[in-house]
MARLUMTI-36262 format. One record per residue (C-alpha): x negated, y, z. Coordinates in steps of 0.5 Angstrom, whole numbers. Last residue first. Example, Ala and Ser with C-alpha at 12.3 -4.5 7.8 and 13.67 -1.06 7.14 Angstrom:
2
  east north    up
   -27    -2    14
   -25    -9    16
END
This chain:
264
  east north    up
   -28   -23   -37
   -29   -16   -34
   -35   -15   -30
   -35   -14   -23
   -41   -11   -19
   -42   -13   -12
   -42    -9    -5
   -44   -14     1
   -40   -14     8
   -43   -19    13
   -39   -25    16
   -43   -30    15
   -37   -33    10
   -38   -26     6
   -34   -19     6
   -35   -17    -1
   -34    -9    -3
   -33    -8   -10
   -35    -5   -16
   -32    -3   -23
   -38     1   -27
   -37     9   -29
   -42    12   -25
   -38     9   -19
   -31     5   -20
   -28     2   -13
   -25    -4   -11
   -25    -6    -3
   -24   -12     1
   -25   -18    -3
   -25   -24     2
   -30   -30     3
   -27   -35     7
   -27   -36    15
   -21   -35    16
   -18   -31    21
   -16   -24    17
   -12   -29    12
    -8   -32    19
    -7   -24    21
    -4   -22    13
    -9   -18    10
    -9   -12     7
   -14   -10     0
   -16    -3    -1
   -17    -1    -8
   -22     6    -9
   -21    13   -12
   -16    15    -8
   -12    11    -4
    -9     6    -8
    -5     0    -4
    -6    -8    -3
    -3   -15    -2
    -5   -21    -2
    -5   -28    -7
    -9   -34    -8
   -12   -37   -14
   -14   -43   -13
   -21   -46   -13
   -25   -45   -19
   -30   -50   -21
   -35   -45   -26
   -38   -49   -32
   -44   -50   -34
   -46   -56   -30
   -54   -57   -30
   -54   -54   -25
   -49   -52   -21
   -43   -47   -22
   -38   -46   -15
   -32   -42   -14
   -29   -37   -11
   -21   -33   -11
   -18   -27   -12
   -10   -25   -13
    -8   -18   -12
     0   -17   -13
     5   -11   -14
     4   -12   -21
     0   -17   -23
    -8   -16   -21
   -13   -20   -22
   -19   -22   -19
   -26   -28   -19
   -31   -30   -14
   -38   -33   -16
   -42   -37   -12
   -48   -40   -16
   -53   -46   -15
   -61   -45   -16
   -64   -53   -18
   -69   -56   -13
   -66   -62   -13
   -61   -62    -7
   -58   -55   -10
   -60   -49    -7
   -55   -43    -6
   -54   -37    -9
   -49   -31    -8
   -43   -26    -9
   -43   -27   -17
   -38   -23   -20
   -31   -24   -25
   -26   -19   -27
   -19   -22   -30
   -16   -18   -34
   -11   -11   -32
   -16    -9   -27
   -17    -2   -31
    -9    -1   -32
   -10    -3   -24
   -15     2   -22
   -10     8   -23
   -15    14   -25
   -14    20   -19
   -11    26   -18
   -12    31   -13
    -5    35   -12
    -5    42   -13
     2    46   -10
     8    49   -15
    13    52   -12
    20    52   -17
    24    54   -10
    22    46    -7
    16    43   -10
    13    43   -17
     7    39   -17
     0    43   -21
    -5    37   -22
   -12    37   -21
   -16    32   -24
   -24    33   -21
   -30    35   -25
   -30    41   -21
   -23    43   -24
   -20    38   -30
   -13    41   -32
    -6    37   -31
     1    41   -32
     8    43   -28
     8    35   -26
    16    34   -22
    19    34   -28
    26    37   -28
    30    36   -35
    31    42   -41
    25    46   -40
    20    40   -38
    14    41   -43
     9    39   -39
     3    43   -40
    -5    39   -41
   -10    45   -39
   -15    47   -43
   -12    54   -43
    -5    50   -47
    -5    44   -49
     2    41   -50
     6    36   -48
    13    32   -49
    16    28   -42
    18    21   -42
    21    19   -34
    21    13   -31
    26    12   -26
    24    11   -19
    19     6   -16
    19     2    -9
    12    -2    -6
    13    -5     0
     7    -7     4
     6   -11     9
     0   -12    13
     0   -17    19
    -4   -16    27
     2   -18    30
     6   -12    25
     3    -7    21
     8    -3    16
     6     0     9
    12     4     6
     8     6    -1
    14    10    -5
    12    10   -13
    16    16   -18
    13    16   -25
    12    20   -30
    10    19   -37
     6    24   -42
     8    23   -49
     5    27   -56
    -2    22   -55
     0    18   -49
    -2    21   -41
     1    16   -36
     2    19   -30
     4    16   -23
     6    21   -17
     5    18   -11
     9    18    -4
     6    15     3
    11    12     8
    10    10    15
    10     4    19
     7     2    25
     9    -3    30
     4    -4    36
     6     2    39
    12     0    41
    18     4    40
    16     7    33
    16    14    30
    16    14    23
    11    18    18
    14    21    10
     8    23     6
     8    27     1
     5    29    -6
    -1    23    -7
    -4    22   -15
    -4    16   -19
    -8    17   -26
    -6    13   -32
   -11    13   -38
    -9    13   -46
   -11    21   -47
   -15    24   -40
   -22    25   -43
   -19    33   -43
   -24    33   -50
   -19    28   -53
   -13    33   -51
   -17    38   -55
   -19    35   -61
   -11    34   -62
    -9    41   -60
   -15    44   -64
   -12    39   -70
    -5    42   -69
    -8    49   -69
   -11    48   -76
    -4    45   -79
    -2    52   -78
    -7    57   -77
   -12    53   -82
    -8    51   -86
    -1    55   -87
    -6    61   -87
   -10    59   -92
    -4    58   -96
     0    65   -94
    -9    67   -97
    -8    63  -104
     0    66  -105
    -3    74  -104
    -9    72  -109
    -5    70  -114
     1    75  -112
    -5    80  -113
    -8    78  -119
    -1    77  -123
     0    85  -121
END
């Protein structure tokens, strides 16, 4: 008798451990598999277009759903883009919702949000075709599947540094043109320097500010008319390709040059 409540209380211990504390160790090992813990992502759910009077005067407003995936936590967030082009001048104006903390699982490879108490807007993130997809609640509790991609700027939190060109110093010596970015906020910042033998150091001009927006997998920067008009090197694009951050750079003769950036 002593032998079958022996082995009875080993095997309700086994059982704790490996269907207990064992499932939470597969979520865990999971969610790290997913690749998606610690990363934002930013994905499109509507779009909202006005027509104007002149056809010079364009608006319209793009809705994006910021996700924020933690280890117990995913945070969403709300983002309206209203992008306006007015004599020749982007503008863009940035609105954010409230801030919204939700608790998951994983479940059938796909991260669920558990929203039984408060609506959420996300239903679950899954990887499809080496794509992020998400299921987006709309009218009536229907979902639809929205492409998401990573936020660039929670990668371009410091600054990012490249060499655009070379050029020949009066002794001989090759001379460098470097550009370096950041972004705060709403705001992308760029600005060029010069680094000449035997100096070490770069000699930054400085920074100055410009607008931008997320489509997708890359960063586009908007100018201003009197920014177009400028004859200065410009950073058009950002954009991560084979898991390197890269960016498009319009040079002062005019041509357009794709460089890799590395964060300083």
């Amino acid at each position: 008798m002593k032998k079958i409540i022996l082995f009875g209380v080993l095997g309700l211990f086994l059982l704790l451990l490996y269907g207990g504390f064992g499932q939470e160790k597969t979520i865990k090992e999971d969610a790290i598999k997913m690749n998606l813990v610690g990363k934002t992502l930013l994905g499109k759910v509507g779009a909202i277009c006005y027509e104007t009077d002149s056809p010079n005067f364009a608006v319209g407003t793009e809705i994006f759903l910021k996700v924020k995936v933690g280890q117990e936590y995913i945070t969403l967030t709300e983002k309206e883009v209203e992008t306006t082009n007015k004599n020749g001048s982007d503008y863009i104006k940035n609105t954010y919702g409230k801030e919204q903390k939700f608790a998951y699982k994983i479940k059938d490879n796909k991260i669920v949000v558990d929203c039984k108490n408060t609506a959420s807007k996300l239903l679950f993130l899954e990887l499809k075709n080496e794509k992020i997809i998400g299921d987006i609640k709309e009218g009536q509790g229907k979902g639809k599947e929205v492409v998401f991609w990573e936020d660039l700027t929670s990668i371009c939190n410091k600054e990012l540094v490249t060499r655009i060109a070379t050029f020949e110093c009066e002794n001989g010596d090759l001379g460098s043109v470097f550009m370096r970015v950041k972004i705060v906020g709403d705001t992308l910042f760029f600005s060029t320097g010069t680094k000449t033998p035997p100096c070490g150091t770069i000699a930054y001009s400085l920074y100055k500010q410009y607008s931008y927006t997320q489509q997708e997998h890359y960063l586009q920067v908007h100018f201003t008319a009197e920014q177009k008009e400028d004859k200065e090197e410009k950073l058009l694009l950002l954009y991560v390709k084979e898991g390197k951050l890269f960016g498009n750079i319009k040079i002062s003769d005019g041509n357009i040059k794709e460089v890799e950036f590395v964060i300083k």
